[in-house]
C-alpha positions as CSV (number, residue, x, y, z in Angstrom):
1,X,47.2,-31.9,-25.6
2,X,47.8,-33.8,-22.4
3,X,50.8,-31.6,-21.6
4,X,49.0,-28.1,-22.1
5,X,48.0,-26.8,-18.7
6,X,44.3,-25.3,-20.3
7,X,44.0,-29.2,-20.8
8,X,44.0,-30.5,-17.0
9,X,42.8,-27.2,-15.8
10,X,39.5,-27.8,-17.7
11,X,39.6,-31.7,-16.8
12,X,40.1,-30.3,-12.5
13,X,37.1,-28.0,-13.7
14,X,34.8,-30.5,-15.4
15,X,35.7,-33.0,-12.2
16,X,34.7,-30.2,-9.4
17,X,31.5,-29.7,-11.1
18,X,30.3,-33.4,-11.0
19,X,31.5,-33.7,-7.5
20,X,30.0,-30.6,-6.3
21,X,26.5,-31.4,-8.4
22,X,27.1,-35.2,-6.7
23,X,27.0,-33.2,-3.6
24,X,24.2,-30.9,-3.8
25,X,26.2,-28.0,-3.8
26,X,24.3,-26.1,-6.7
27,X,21.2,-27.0,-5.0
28,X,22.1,-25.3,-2.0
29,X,23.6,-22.2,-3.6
30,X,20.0,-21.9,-5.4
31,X,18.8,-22.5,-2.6
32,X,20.5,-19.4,-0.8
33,X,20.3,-16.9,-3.6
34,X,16.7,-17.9,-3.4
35,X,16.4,-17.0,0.0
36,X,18.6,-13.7,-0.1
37,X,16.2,-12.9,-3.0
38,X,13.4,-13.2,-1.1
39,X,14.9,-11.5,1.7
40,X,16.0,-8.4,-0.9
41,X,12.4,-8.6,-2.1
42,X,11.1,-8.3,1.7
43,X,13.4,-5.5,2.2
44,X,12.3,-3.4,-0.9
45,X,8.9,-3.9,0.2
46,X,9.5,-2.6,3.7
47,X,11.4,0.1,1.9
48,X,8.3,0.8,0.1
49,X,6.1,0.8,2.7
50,X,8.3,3.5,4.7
51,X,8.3,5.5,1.9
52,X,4.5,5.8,1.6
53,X,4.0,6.0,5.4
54,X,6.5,9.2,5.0
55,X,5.0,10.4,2.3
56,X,1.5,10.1,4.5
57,X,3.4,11.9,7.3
58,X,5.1,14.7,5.0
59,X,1.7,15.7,4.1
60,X,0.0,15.4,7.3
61,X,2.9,18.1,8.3
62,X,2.3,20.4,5.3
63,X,-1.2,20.4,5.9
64,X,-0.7,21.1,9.4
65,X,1.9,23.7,8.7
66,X,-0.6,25.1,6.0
67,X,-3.2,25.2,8.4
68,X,-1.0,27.0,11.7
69,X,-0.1,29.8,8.7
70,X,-3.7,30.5,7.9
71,X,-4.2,30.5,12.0
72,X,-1.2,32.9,12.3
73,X,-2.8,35.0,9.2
74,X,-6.5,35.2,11.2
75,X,-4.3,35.6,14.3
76,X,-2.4,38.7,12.7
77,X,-5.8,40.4,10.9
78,X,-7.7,40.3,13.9
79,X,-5.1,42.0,16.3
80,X,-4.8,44.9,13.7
81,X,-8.8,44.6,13.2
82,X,-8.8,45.0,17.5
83,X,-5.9,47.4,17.5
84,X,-7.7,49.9,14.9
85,X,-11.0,49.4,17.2
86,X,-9.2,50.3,19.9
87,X,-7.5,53.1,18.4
88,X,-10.4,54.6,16.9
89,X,-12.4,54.5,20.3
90,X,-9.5,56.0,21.8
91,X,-9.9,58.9,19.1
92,X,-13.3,59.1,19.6
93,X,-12.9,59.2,23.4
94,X,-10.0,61.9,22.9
95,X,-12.3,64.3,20.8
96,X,-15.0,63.6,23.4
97,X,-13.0,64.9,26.2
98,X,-11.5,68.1,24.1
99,X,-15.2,68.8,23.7
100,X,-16.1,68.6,27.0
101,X,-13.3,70.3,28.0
102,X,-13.7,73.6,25.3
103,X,-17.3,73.4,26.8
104,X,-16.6,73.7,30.4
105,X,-13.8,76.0,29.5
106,X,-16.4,78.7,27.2
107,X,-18.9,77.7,30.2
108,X,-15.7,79.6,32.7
109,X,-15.4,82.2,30.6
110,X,-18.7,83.0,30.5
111,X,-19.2,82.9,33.7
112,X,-16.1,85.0,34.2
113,X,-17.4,86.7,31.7
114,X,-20.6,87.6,34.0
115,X,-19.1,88.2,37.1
116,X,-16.4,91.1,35.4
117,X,-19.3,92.7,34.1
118,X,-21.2,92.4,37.6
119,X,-18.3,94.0,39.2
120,X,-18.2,96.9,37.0
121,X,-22.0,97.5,37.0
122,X,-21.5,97.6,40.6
123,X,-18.4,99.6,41.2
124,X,-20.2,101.8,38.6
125,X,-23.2,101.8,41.1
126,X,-20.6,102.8,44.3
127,X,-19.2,105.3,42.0
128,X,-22.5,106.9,41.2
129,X,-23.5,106.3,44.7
130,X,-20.3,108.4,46.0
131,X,-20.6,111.3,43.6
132,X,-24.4,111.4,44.4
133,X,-23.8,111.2,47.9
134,X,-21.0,114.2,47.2
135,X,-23.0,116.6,45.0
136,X,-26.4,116.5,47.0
137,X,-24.6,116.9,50.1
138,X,-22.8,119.6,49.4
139,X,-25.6,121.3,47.4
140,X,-28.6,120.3,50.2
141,X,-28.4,121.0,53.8
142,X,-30.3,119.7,56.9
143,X,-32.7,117.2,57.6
144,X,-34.2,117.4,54.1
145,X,-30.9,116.7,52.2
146,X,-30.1,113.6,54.4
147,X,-33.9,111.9,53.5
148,X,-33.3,112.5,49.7
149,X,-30.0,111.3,50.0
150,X,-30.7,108.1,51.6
151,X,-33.6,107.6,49.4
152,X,-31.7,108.4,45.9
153,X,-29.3,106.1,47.3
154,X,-31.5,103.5,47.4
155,X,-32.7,103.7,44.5
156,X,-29.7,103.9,43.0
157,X,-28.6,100.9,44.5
158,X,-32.3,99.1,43.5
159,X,-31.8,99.8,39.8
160,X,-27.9,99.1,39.1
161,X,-28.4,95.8,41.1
């Protein structure tokens, strides 16, 4: 048993362990794990506390996001909304101004209208005039054909006109 190698290994073994607890050495390994637990613990709580203030921050975001979509929405309605308003005015406008414009256009023609017949009722007036003036002069001589002459011609003229 004294020869076997197990033998003195667990003797060196037993020995290190009184000499170290002699020492204080297991005191100051608790002592360390103690403080790197408490320094793990300290971390995970700071870990924790991160998380939360990103969850806190995700939202903030989303709602923010959330809330610059609705504005983009209300944004996007109301330039059609404007954009049919404007379009209908412009319609309305458009069929305004063809209906002013077939209104001063049948206004022309009647006037055009007017004067045509005008100058036919008065180159029918010269024309009667002329062949009056032709057929009483040849037909009535002297100082009596030129008074009825002038006077049929004016009345002719009086009555066309």
């Amino acid at each position: 048993m004294f020869f076997d190698p197990e033998t003195w290994v667990a003797v060196a073994f037993v020995v290190l362990m009184v000499v170290f607890g002699y020492l204080g050495v297991f005191k100051s390994a608790m002592t360390a794990l103690d403080h790197r637990a408490e320094r793990i613990k300290a971390e995970l709580e700071d870990a924790a506390r991160l998380k939360q203030e990103a969850a806190k921050v995700l939202a903030d975001y989303k709602a923010r996001s959330a809330t610059a979509e609705r504005e983009a929405a209300d944004i996007i309605a109301n330039a059609k909304a404007e954009a049919e308003r404007i379009a209908a005015d412009a319609k309305a406008k458009m069929e305004d101004f063809v209906a002013r414009r077939t209104k001063t256009a049948e206004s022309k023609i009647a006037l055009a209208e007017a004067q045509a017949l005008a100058d036919v009722r008065a180159a029918a007036a010269e024309a009667a005039v002329q062949a009056a003036s032709t057929i009483l002069s040849q037909s009535v001589k002297g100082q009596v054909a030129d008074d009825l002459l002038a006077k049929g011609i004016n009345e002719v003229r009086q009555k066309l006109n």
